[in-house]
C-alpha positions as CSV (number, residue, x, y, z in Angstrom):
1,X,158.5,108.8,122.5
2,X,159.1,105.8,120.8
3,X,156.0,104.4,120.4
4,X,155.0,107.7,118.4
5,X,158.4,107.5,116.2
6,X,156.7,104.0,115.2
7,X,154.0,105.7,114.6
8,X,155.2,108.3,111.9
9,X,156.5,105.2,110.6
10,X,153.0,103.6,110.0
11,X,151.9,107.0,108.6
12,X,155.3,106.8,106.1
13,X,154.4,103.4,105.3
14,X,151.0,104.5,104.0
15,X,151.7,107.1,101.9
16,X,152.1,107.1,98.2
17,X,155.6,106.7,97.0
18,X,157.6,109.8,96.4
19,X,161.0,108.9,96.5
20,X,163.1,108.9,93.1
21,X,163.5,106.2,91.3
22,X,166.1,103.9,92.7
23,X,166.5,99.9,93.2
24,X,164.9,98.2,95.7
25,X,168.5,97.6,98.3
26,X,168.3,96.1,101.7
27,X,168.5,98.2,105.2
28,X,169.2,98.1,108.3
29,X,166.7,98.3,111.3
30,X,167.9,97.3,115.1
31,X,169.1,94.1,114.2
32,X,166.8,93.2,111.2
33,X,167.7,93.8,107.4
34,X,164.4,94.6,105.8
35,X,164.1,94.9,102.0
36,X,163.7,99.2,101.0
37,X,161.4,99.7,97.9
38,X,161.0,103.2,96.6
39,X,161.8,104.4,100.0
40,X,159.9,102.4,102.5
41,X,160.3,99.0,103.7
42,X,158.3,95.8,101.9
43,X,157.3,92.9,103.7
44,X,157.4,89.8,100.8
45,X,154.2,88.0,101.4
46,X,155.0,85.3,99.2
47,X,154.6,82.6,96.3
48,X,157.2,80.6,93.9
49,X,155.1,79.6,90.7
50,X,156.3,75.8,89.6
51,X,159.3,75.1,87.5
52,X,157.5,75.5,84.2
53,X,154.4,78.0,84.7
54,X,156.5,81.5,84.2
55,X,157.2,80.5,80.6
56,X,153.7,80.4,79.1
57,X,151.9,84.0,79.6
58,X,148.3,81.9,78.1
59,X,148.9,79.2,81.4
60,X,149.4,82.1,83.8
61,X,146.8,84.4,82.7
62,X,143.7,82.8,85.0
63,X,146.6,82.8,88.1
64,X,147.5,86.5,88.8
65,X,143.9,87.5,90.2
66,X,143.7,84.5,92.4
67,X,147.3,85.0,93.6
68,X,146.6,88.5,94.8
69,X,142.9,87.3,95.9
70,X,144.9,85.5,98.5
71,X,146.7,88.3,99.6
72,X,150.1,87.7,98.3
73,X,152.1,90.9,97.0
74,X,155.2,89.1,95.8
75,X,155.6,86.0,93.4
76,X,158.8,84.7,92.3
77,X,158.9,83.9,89.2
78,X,161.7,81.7,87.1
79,X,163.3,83.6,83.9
80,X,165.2,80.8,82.2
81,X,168.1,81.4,79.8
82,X,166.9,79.4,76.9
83,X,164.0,81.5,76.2
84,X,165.7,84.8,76.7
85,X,168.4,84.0,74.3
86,X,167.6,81.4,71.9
87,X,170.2,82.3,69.8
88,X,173.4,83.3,71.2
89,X,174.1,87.4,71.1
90,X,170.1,87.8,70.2
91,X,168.2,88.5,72.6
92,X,164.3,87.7,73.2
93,X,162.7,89.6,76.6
94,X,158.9,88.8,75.6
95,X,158.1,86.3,78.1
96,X,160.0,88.9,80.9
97,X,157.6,91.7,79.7
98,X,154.5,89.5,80.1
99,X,155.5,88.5,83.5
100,X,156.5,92.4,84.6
101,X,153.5,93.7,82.7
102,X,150.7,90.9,84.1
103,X,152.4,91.3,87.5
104,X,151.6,95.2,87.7
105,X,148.3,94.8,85.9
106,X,147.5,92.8,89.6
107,X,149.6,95.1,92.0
108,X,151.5,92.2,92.5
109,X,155.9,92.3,92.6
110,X,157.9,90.2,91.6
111,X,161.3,88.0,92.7
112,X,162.6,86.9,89.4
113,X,164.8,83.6,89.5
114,X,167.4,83.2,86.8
115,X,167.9,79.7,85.9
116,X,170.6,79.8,84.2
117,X,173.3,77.7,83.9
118,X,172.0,75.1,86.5
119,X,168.4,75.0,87.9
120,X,168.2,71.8,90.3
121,X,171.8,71.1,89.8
122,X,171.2,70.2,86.2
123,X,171.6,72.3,83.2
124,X,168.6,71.9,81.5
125,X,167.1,75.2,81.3
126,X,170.3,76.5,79.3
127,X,169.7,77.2,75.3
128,X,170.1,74.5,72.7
129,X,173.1,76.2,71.9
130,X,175.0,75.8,74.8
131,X,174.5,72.4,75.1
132,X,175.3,71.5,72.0
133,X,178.4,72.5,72.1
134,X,180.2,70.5,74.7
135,X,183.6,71.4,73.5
136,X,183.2,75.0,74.4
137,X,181.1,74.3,77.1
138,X,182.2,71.3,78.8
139,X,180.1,69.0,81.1
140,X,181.2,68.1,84.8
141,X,181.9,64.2,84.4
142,X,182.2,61.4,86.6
143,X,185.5,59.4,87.9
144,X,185.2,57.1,84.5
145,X,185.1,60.3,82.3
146,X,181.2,60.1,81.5
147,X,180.2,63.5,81.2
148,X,176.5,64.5,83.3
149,X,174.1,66.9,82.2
150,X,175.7,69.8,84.4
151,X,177.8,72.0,83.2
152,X,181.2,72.5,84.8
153,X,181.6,75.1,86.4
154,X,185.2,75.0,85.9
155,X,184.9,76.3,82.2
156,X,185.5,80.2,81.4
157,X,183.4,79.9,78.5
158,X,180.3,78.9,80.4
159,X,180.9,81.9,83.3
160,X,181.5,84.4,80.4
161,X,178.3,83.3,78.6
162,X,176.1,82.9,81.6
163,X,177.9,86.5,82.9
164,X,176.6,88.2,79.2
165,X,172.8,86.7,78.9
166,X,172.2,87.4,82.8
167,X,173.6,91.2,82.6
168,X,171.2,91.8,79.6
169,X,168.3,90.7,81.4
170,X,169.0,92.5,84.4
171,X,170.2,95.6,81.8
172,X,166.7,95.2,80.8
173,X,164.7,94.7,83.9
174,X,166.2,98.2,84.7
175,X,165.1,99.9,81.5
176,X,161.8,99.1,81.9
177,X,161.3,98.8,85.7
178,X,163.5,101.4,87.0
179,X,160.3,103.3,88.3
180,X,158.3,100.9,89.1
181,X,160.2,98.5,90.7
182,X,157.8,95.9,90.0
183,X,161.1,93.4,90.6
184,X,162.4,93.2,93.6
185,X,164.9,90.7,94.3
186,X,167.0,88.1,91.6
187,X,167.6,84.4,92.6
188,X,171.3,84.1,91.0
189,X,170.4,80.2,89.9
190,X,168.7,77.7,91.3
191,X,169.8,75.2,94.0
192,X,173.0,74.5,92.7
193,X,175.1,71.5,93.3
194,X,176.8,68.4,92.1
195,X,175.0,65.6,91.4
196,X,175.7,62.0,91.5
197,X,179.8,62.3,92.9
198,X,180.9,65.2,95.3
199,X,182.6,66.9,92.4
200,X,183.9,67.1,88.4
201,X,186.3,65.5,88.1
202,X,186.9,66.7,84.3
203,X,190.4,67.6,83.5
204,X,190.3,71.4,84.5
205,X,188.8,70.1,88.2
206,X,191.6,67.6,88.3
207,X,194.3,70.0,88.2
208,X,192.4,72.5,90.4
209,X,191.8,69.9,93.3
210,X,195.8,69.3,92.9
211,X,196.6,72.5,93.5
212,X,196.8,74.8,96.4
213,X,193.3,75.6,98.1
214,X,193.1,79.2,97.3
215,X,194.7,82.2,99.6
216,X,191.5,83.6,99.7
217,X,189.7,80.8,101.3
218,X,192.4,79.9,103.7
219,X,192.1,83.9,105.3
220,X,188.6,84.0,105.7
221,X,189.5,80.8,107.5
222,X,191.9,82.2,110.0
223,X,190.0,85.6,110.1
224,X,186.7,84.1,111.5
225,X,187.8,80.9,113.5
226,X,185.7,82.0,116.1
227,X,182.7,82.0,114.5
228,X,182.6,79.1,111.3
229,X,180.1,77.2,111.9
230,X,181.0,74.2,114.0
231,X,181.2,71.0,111.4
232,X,183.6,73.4,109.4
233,X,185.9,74.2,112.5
234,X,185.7,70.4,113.7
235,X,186.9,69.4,110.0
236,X,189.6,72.0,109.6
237,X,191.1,71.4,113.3
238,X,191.0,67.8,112.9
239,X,193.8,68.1,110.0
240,X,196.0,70.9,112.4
241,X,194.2,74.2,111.4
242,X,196.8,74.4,108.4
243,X,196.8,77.7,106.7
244,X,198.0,76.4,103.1
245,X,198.0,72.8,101.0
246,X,195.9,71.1,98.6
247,X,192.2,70.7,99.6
248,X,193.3,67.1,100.5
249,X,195.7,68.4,102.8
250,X,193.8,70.8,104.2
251,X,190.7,69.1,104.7
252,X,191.5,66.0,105.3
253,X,190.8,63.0,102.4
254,X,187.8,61.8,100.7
255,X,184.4,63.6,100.2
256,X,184.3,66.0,102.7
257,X,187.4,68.1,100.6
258,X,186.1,67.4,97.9
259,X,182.8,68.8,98.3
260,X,184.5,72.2,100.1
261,X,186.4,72.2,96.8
262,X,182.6,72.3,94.6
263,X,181.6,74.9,97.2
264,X,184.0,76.8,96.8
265,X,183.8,76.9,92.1
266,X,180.2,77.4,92.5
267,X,180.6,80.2,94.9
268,X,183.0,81.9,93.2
269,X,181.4,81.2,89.6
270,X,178.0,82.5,91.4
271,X,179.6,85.7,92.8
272,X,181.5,86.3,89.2
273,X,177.4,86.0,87.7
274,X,176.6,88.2,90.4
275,X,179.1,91.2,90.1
276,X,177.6,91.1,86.4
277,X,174.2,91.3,87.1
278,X,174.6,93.8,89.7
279,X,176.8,95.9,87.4
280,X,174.0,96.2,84.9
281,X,171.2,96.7,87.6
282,X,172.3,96.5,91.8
283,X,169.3,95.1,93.4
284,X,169.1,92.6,96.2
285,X,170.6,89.0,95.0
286,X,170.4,85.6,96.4
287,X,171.4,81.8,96.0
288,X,169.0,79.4,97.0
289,X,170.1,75.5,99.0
290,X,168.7,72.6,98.2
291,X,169.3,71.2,101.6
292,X,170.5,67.7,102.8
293,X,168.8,64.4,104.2
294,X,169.9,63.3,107.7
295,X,172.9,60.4,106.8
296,X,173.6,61.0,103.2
297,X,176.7,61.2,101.5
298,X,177.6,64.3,99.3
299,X,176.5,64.0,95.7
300,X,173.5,61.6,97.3
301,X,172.6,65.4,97.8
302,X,173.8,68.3,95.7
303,X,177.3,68.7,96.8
304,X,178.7,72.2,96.9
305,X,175.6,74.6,97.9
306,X,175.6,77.0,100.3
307,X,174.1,73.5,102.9
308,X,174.8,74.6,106.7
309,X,178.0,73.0,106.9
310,X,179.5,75.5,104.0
311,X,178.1,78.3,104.5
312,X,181.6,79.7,105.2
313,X,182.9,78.3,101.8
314,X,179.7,80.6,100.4
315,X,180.5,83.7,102.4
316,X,184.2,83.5,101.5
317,X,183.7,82.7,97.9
318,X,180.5,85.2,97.2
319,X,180.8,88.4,98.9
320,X,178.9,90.2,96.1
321,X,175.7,87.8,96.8
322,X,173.4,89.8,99.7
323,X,172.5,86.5,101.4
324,X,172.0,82.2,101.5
325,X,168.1,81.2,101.6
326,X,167.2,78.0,102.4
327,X,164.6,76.3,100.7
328,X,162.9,74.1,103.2
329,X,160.9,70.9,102.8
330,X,161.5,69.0,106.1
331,X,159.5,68.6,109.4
332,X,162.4,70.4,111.3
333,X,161.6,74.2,109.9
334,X,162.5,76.0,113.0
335,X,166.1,73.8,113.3
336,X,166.6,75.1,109.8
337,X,165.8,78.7,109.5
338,X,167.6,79.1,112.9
339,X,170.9,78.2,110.8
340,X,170.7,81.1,108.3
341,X,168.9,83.8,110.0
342,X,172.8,85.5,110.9
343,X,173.9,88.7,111.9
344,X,175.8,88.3,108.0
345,X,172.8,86.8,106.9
346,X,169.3,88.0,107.0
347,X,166.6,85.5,106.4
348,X,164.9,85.0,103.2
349,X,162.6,81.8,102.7
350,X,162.1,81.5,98.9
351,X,160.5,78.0,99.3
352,X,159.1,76.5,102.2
353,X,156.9,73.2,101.0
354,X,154.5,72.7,98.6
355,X,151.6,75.7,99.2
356,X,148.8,73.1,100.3
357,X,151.4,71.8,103.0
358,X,149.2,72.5,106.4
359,X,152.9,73.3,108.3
360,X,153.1,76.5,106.0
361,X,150.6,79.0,107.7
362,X,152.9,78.3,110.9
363,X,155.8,78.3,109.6
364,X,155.8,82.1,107.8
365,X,154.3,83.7,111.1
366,X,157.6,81.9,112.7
367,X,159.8,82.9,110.7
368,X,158.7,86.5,109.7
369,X,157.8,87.5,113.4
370,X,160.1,85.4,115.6
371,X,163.4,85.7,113.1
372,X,162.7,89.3,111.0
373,X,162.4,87.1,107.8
374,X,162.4,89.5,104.4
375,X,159.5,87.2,103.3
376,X,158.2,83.8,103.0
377,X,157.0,82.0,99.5
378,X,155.9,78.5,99.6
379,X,156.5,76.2,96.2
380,X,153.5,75.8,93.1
381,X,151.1,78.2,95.1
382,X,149.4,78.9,91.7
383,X,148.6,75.4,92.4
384,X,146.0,76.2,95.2
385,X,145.1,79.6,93.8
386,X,141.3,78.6,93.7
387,X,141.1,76.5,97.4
388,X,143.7,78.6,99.1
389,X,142.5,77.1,102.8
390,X,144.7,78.2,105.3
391,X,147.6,79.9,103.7
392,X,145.2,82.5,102.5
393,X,143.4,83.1,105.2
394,X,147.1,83.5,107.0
395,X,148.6,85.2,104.5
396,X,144.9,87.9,104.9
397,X,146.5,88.5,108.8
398,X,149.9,89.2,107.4
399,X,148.8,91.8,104.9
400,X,146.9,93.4,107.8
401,X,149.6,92.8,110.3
402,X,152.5,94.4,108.1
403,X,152.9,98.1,108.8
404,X,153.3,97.1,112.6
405,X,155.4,93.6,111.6
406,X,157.5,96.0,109.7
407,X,157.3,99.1,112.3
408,X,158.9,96.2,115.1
409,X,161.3,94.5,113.3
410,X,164.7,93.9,114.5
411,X,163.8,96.2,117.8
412,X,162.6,93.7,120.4
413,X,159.1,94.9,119.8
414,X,157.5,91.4,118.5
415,X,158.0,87.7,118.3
416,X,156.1,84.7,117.2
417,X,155.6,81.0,118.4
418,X,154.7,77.3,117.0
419,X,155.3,73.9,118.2
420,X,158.6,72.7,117.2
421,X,158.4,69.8,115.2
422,X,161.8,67.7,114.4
423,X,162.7,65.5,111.5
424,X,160.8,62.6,112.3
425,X,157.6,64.7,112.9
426,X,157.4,64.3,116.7
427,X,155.9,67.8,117.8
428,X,157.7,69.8,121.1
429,X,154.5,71.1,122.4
430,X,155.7,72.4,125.9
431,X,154.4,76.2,126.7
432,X,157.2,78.9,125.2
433,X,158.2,82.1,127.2
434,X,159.4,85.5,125.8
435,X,159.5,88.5,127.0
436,X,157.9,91.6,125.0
437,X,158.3,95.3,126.6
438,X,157.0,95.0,130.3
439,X,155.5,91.9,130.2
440,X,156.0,88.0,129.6
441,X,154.1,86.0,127.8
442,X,153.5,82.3,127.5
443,X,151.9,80.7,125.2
444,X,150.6,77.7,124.9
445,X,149.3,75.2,122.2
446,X,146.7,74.0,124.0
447,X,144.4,72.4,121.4
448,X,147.3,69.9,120.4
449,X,146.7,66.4,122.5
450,X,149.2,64.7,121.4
451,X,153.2,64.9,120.1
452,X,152.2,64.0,116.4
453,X,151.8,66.7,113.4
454,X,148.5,66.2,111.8
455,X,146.6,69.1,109.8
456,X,145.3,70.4,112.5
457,X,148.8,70.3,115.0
458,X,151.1,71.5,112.8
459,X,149.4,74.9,111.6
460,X,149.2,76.3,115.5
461,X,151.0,79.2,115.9
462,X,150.8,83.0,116.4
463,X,152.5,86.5,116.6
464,X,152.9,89.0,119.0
465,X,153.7,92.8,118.4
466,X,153.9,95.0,120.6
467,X,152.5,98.2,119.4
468,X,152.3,100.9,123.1
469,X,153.9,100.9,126.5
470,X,150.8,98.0,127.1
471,X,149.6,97.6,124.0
472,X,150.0,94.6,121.9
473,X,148.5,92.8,118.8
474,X,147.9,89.2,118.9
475,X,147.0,87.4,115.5
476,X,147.3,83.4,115.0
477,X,145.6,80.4,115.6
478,X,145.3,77.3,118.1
479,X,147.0,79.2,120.6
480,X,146.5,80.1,124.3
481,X,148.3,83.3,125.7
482,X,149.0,83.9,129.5
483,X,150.8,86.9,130.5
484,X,153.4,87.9,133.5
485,X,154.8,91.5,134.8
486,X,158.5,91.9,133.6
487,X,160.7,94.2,135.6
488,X,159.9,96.4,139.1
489,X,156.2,97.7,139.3
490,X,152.7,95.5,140.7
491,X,153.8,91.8,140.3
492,X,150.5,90.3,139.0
493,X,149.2,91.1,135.3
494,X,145.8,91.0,134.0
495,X,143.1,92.1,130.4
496,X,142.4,95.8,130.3
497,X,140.7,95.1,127.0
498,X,140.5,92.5,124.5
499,X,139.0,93.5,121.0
500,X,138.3,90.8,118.3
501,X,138.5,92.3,114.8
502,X,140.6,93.6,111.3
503,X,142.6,96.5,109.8
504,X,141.1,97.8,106.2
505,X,142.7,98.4,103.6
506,X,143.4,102.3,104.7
507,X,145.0,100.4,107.6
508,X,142.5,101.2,110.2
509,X,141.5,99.0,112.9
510,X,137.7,97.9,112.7
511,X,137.0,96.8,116.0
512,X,134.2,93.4,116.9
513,X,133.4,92.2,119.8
514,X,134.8,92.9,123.1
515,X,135.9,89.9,124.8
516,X,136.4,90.0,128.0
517,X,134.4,87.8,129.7
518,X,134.0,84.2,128.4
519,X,136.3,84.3,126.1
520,X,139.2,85.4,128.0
521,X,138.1,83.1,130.7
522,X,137.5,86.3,132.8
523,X,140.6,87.7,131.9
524,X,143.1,84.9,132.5
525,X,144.0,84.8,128.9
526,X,143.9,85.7,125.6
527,X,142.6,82.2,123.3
528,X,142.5,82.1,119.5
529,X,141.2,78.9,118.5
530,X,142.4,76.3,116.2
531,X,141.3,76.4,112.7
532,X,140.2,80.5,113.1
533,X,142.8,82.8,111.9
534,X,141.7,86.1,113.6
535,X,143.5,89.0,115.3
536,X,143.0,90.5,119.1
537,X,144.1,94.1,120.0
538,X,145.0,93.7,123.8
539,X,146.1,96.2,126.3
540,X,147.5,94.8,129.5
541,X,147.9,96.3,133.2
542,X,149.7,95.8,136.4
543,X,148.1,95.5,140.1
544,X,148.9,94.0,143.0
């Protein structure tokens, strides 16, 4: 019975769009949140352009074909302020129209990102007039009184005007996308946080770090002490668990309060921006984290993000923002994405590397099939959009793979599997065990020799689904799969059948070869070598 409820829900997926015309809103699935577009859910097979690309329709115009030639169906794309309102109160939405209009001329959606008052920490993508104007809109300064070039986020002005430009664009994403929902998802800034110091310390931030830490803070505090994540309840114990004081008091001296206290005016200046957007058009929203180096100080880092040490500061301070996504750059992915994928916060990875990276391919089958990820979108992939390598020919067995990815998320029906690699690049490689329906499987990356990433060590990995009582669909590469009975019945396991081959573009499975000889080592195991990206529909039994 539950096998054919999944699949009615292939056959839903397939169809045409009938639904009316609402914004694309998150769901609920088991335990996955899966992104709802026009009625059905959307897996984002993703790509971030770089910084600058979005803003020149001429420099994106040989991209979009390429892009969707290698089997993406999302790109996020950055929208900044300056160019939507040069001047302020008139508004310009020309270069928003020629990303919404190229993007559907391609079948492609998109994930806008607003850089508005801070992209990378720093306000540079914010109109000359706003910078200009440092009385009105006051700079974050340093302990010496230099001013940065970050706004405060301390100032009304700035909130009000950021609040006004990003409600207009979002006012008129929804006039002229409301049926088409050809954008998906807005990045609410981009990887904010204080740079050089842990926080402003401009006059408004002086008296505010003075003052009481806020009564809002201080009961989400008490509320979840269970559950804060454990640098957060290791700082607040150590100074008595006290439920009021200055930040100082509460949090003990030095950076460490003073970076809780930049948490906390970002979030809540992110969440005002938020509540705007949202109240011109409510589709999914998201902050972004530029995350932190092993042993550095905050402000060596951008102080104040939603980093895994504050994401209770962000989730007390910015309720109205759907979730944190961390964008990831470091050996340790699987550390990382283990942090944020939450029962209050389902996993997004808006960047992941640089596209060429060879840990990427391994990294989105992890975190998409292992963690119910929305989507995946590695950094400047127009950048490889003629040599796409591996990510293309991985991101070709996710585009197959996502009625059924999306069909068993969130209900135990699927996982996926890589060698862990940690910070310094030294690979875990030992087999990994996980039980799927009746059966256990183990799999193994056998073509990895040694404990180093290289090229070819790094991109091993794979995905299970589970798709019938003993049917199961396993797509990867460089990895070796051995399977085990789970529960009472015969206690040994072995290959019904093993079929090498694709799903069109109707979604029908076009069978190869049938391997069960040689190549499953007369049914031993299933092996999908390094450096082929394929898919194998297996059905399994049970003897004695």
């Amino acid at each position: 019975m539950q096998f054919a409820r999944i699949g009615a829900a292939l056959t839903a997926f397939a169809l045409a769009a009938t639904a009316q015309a609402e914004p694309p809103r998150l769901v609920r699935q088991g335990s996955a949140t899966q992104l709802s577009v026009q009625g059905k859910p959307m897996l984002l097979i993703a790509g971030e352009l770089g910084n600058s690309s979005a803003s020149s329709a001429a420099y994106m115009a040989p991209h979009w074909k390429r892009l969707k030639a290698m089997h993406l169906n999302t790109v996020l794309a950055p929208v900044s302020w300056e160019l939507i309102e040069p001047e302020e109160g008139r508004f310009d939405f020309s270069s928003v129209d020629a990303l919404i209009r190229d993007a559907r001329a391609n079948d492609l959606k998109l994930v806008i990102l607003w850089f508005g008052a801070w992209k990378n920490s720093m306000s540079t993508y914010v109109p000359a007039w706003v910078k200009r104007d440092q009385s009105r809109f006051p700079r974050a300064q340093l302990p010496n009184g230099q001013g940065v070039e970050i706004l405060s986020a301390m100032a009304p002005a700035t909130l009000e005007a950021d609040q006004k430009a990003f409600a207009a664009l979002m006012a008129h994403i929804r006039a002229v996308d409301d049926r088409q929902n050809t954008v998906l998802m807005t990045q609410v800034e981009n990887e904010i946080g204080m740079l050089p110091v842990a926080r402003d310390y401009g006059p408004l931030a002086d008296a505010a770090f003075r003052g009481p830490v806020p009564a809002e803070l201080m009961t989400y505090l008490q509320q979840h002490r269970d559950t804060l994540v454990p640098q957060m309840k290791r700082l607040w114990e150590e100074q008595g668990n006290r439920t009021s004081g200055t930040w100082s008091e509460v949090f003990g001296p030095g950076h460490q309060a003073e970076e809780i206290f930049t948490a906390w005016h970002y979030a809540r200046f992110a969440d005002a921006l938020t509540r705007a957007g949202k109240g011109a058009y409510p589709m999914p929203m998201y902050v972004n984290v530029a995350l932190n180096r092993p042993g550095r100080l905050p402000g060596e880092y951008p102080s104040g993000g939603p980093q895994p040490h504050l994401i209770d500061v962000w989730k007390a301070g910015a309720p109205a923002i759907d979730f944190l996504a961390p964008d990831i750059y470091f050996p340790n992915f699987v550390d990382i994405v283990n942090i944020y994928k939450r029962p209050d916060n389902p996993l997004f990875i808006p960047e992941a590397n640089n596209a060429d990276h060879p840990q990427v391919p391994g990294n989105a089958f992890y975190a998409i099939g292992k963690l119910d990820a929305i989507g995946f979108g590695p950094f400047s992939i127009e950048s490889i959009d003629e040599k796409p390598g591996a990510l293309g020919e991985a991101y070709g067995l996710l585009e197959q793979l996502a009625p059924h990815i999306l069909a068993a998320q969130g209900l135990g029906r699927m996982s996926a599997f890589r060698p862990k690699s940690l910070y310094d690049e030294t690979l875990v490689y030992e087999p990994v065990t996980e039980t799927i329906g009746n059966y256990r499987f183990t799999v193994a990356f056998a073509d990895i020799q040694r404990p180093v990433a290289t090229p070819d060590t790094v991109n091993a990995g794979g995905i299970v689904i589970q798709t019938g009582p003993e049917d199961y669909l396993i797509a990867g590469q460089g990895i070796t799969v051995t399977f085990a009975p789970a529960g009472s019945g015969p206690g040994l396991a072995g290959i019904d059948s093993a079929w090498e081959g694709h799903f069109d573009a109707q979604g029908r499975w076009i069978a190869g070869r049938l391997l069960n000889g040689d190549q499953t080592h007369q049914g031993r195991h299933i092996r999908l070598p390094a450096g082929n990206f394929q898919i194998q529909k297996v059905r399994l039994y049970r003897y004695q």
